[in-house]
C-alpha positions as CSV (number, residue, x, y, z in Angstrom):
1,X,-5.1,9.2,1.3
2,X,-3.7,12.3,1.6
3,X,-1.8,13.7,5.3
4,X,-1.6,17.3,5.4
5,X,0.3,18.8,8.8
6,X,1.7,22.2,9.7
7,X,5.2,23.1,11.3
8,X,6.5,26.0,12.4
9,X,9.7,27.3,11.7
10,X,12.0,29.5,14.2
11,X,11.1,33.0,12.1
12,X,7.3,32.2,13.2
13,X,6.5,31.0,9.2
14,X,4.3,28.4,9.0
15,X,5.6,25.2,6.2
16,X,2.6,23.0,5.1
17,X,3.8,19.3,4.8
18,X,2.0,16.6,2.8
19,X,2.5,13.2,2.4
20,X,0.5,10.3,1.0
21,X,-0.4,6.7,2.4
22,X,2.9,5.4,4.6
23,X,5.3,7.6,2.5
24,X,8.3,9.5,4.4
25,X,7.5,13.0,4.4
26,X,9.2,15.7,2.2
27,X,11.7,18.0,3.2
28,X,10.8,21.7,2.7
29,X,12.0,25.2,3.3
30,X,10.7,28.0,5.1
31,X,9.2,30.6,2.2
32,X,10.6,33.5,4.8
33,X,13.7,32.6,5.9
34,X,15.0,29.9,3.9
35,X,15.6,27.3,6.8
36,X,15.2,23.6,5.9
37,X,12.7,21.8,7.7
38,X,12.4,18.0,7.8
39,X,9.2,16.1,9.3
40,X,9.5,12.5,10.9
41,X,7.1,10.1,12.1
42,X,6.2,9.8,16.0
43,X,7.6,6.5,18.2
44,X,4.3,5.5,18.2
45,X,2.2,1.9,17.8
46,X,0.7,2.9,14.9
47,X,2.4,5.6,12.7
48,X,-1.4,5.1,10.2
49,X,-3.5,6.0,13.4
50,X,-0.9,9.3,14.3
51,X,-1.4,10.1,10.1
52,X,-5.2,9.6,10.5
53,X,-5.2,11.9,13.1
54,X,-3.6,14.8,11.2
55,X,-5.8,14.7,8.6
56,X,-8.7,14.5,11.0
57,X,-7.5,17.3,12.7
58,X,-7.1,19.0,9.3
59,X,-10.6,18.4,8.4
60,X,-11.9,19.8,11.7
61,X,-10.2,23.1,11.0
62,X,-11.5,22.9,7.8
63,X,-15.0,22.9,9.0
64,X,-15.8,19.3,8.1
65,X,-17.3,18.0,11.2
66,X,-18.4,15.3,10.2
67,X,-15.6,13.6,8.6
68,X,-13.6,14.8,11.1
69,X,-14.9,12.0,13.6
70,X,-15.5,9.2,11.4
71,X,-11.8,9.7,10.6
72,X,-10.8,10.0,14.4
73,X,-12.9,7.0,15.1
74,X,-11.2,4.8,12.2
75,X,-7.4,6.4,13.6
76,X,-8.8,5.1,17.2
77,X,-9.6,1.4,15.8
78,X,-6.5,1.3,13.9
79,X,-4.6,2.2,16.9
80,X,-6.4,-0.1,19.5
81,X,-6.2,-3.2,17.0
82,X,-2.1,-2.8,16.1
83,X,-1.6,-2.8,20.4
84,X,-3.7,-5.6,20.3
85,X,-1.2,-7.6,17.9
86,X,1.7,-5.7,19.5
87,X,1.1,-6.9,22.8
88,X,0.4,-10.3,21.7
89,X,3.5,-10.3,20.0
90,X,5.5,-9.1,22.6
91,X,3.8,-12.1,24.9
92,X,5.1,-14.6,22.3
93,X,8.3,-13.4,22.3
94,X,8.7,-13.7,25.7
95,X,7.2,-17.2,25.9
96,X,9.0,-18.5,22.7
97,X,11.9,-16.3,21.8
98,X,10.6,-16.2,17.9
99,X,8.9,-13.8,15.9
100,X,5.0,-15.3,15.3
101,X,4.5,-17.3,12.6
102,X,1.6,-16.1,10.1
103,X,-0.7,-19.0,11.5
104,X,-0.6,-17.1,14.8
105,X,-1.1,-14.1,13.8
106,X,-4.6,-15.2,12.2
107,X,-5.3,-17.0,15.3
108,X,-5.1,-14.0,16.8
109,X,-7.5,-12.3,14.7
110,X,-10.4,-14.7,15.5
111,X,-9.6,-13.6,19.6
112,X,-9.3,-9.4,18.9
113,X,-13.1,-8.4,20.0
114,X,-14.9,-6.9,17.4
């Protein structure tokens, strides 16, 4: 899937970056000025849910409703389920002082509410 997202430079240009799946992003420079400009992820849970939300913001300004929210909604889930294994983790690492073991991890799946 594609993730489009906008930055603005210090001359007031505008650089579209685009980047697709988990990729890094692409540097670019500014068309008016000729300043390079680098995008990085957010500290975040889930750097797919922040990427789904570009593109669902992209959408929306695109006038694509529609997709807009079922794209929101998925970035939402995505989100919601990695804190769910994130805190989980985090509680076995304090109990056991290991990373969790692939067996957990499905155990854990059965327990996330669907």
């Amino acid at each position: 899937m594609r993730f489009p997202i906008e930055a603005l430079c210090r001359c007031g240009g505008k650089i579209p970056f685009t980047t697709y799946g988990d990729g890094d992003w692409p540097s670019q420079t500014c068309s008016e000025c000729g300043a390079a400009i680098y995008q990085s992820d957010p500290l975040s849970v889930s750097v797919v849910a922040e990427r789904l939300l570009y593109r669902s913001s992209a959408e929306l300004n695109g006038g694509d409703y529609s997709l807009s929210i079922i794209i929101a909604t998925i970035a939402v889930e995505s989100f919601l389920t990695r804190l769910f294994f994130k805190v989980k983790g985090m509680d076995n690492d304090a109990k056991t002082f290991a990373w969790p073991t692939e067996a957990q991890e499905k155990a854990w799946e059965a327990e996330y509410p669907r």
